[in-house]
SELOMI-27647 format. One record per residue (C-alpha): residue in three letters; x, y, z. Coordinates in steps of 0.25 Angstrom, whole numbers, plus 5000, padded with zeros to 4 digits. Example, Ala and Ser with C-alpha at 12.3 -4.5 7.8 and 13.67 -1.06 7.14 Angstrom:
BEGIN
Ala504949825031;Ser505549965029;
end
This chain:
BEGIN
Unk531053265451;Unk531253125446;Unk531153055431;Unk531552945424;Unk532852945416;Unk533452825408;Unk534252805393;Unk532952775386;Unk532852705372;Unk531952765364;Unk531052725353;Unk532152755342;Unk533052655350;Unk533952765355;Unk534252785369;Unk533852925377;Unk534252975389;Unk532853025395;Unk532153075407;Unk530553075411;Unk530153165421;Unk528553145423;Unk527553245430;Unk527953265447;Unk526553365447;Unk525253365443;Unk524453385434;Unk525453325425;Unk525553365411;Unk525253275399;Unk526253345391;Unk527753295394;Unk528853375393;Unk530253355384;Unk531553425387;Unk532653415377;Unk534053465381;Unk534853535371;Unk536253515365;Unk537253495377;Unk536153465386;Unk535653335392;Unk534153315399;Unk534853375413;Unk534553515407;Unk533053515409;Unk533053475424;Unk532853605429;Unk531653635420;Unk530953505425;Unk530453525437;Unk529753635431;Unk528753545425;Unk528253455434;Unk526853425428;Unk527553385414;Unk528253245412;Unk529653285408;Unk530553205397;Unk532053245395;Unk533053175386;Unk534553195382;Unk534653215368;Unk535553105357;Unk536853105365;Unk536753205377;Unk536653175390;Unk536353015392;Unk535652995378;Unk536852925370;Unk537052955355;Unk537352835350;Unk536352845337;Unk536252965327;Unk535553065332;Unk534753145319;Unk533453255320;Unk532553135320;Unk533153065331;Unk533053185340;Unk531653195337;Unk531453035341;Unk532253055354;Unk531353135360;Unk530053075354;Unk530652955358;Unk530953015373;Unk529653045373;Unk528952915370;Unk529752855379;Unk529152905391;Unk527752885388;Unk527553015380;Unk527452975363;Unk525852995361;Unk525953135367;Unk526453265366;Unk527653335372;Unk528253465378;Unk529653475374;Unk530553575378;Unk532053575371;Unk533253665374;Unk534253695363;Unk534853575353;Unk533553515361;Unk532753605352;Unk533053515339;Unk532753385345;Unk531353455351;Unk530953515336;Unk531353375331;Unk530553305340;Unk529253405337;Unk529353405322;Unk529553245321;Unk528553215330;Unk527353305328;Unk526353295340;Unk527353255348;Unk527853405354;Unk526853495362;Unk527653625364;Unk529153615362;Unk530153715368;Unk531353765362;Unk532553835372;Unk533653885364;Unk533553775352;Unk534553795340;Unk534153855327;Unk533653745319;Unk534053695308;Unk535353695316;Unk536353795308;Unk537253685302;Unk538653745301;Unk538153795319;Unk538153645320;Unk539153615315;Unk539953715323;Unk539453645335;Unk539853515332;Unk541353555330;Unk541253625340;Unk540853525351;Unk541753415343;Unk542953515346;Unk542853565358;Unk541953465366;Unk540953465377;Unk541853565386;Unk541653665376;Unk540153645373;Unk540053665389;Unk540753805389;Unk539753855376;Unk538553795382;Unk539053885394;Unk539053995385;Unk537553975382;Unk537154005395;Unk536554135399;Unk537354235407;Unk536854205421;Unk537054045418;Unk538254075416;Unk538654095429;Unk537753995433;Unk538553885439;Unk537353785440;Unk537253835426;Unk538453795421;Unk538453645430;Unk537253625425;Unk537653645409;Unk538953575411;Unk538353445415;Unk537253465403;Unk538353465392;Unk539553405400;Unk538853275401;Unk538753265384;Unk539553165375;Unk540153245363;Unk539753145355;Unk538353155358;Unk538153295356;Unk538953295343;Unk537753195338;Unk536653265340;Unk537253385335;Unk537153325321;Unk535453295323;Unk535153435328;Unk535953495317;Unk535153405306;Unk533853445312;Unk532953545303;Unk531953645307;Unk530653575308;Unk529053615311;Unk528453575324;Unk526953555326;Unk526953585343;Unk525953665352;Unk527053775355;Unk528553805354;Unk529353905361;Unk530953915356;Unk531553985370;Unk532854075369;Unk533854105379;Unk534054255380;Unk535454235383;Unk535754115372;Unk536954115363;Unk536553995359;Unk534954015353;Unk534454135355;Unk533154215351;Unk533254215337;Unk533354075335;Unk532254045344;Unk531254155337;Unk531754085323;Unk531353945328;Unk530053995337;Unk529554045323;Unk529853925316;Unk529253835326;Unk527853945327;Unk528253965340;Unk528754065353;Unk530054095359;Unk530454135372;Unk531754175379;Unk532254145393;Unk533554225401;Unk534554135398;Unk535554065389;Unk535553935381;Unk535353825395;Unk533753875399;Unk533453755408;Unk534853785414;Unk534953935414;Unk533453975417;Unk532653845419;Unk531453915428;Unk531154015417;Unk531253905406;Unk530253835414;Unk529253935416;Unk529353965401;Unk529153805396;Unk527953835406;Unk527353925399;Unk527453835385;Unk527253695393;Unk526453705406;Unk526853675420;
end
């Protein structure tokens, strides 16, 4: 499975790392799909949900200041929203509507994307996302505590997000050590300040499902029902903790089926 990857600049000006993965079987779909990683994550940690959609063209991008995407501008709701907008168009896709399926911090950039730009999100998915509004004085907990205690000790509690057979997992935990060991401290602490100034907003899509971990500490099912409800739309919940693509990607897949198509 092949795709195109480059540090693209994007209509905004701003440079994006991104990936386009287009259709390897027929009949391909008109509908593209965009996987946003969450908080800690970098585009790496949807590789083993692609091959699950052959059909679809599949777009990834790393988030303002993880992975390769630099953070040398401010980062702000709108300019998540823009980002993947802008990600989007880039690869051929403005005039039309998109699938976009987002884990965790992810989730915000998704919802800021679907209410800023109606028409422009068919079905989006939510795994694990945050409770939004973002509690303020959470956030700000976060923050210190990354500022303290650095990458090393984001690692270890990202660890203790996973479900109980994940962790003793050791592909598991390789594979979560190289999404948050390849961060710059600097990058994550700037986005932290867009997602926590992000407000709860109405989106006007064909379908959401808010997907919970049954094993989450970190989102669990009430936040997803409260969001589902506020969004008009379903939940689901899936054997595992915080990391679905990494922990139970098979059984993600066969539920983003059910809500995208094959």
């Amino acid at each position: 499975m092949s795709s195109e990857e480059s540090l693209i600049i994007i209509a905004s000006g701003r440079k994006v790392f991104a990936q386009i993965y287009k259709p390897t079987s027929t009949p391909a779909s008109a509908i593209p799909i965009l996987f946003i990683h969450g908080l800690m994550g970098t585009h790496d940690a949807w590789k083993h949900i692609l091959p699950i959609f052959p059909t679809h063209t599949r777009i990834l991008y790393d988030l303002f200041g993880h992975g390769r995407t630099p953070y040398d501008t401010p980062a702000t709701p709108a300019t998540l929203a823009e980002d993947a907008r802008d990600v989007v168009a880039h690869f051929g896709f403005a005039k039309q509507k998109v699938d976009v399926v987002a884990h965790s911090g992810g989730a915000i950039a998704a919802l800021e994307f679907a209410a800023t730009y109606p028409g422009a999100v068919r079905n989006l998915v939510l795994l694990g996302p945050p409770a939004v509004p973002l509690p303020k004085e959470q956030m700000e907990q976060n923050i210190q505590f990354v500022k303290a205690q650095g990458l090393p000790a984001v690692l270890a509690m990202q660890k203790n997000f996973l479900g109980a057979a994940a962790k003793d997992d050791a592909s598991i935990h390789e594979a979560l050590a190289a999404q948050v060991g390849g961060q710059k401290l600097e990058g994550i602490l700037a986005i932290f300040d867009a997602m926590a100034a992000s407000q709860a907003k109405e989106v006007a899509v064909d379908k959401v499902a808010v997907f919970y971990g049954k094993e989450d500490p970190a989102s669990g099912k009430e936040g997803a029902e409260a969001l589902a409800r506020r969004l008009g739309g379903e939940v689901g919940e899936l054997p595992c903790g915080h990391w679905f693509m990494l922990e139970a990607p098979q059984l993600l897949g066969e539920e983003l089926i059910k809500i995208i198509g094959a």
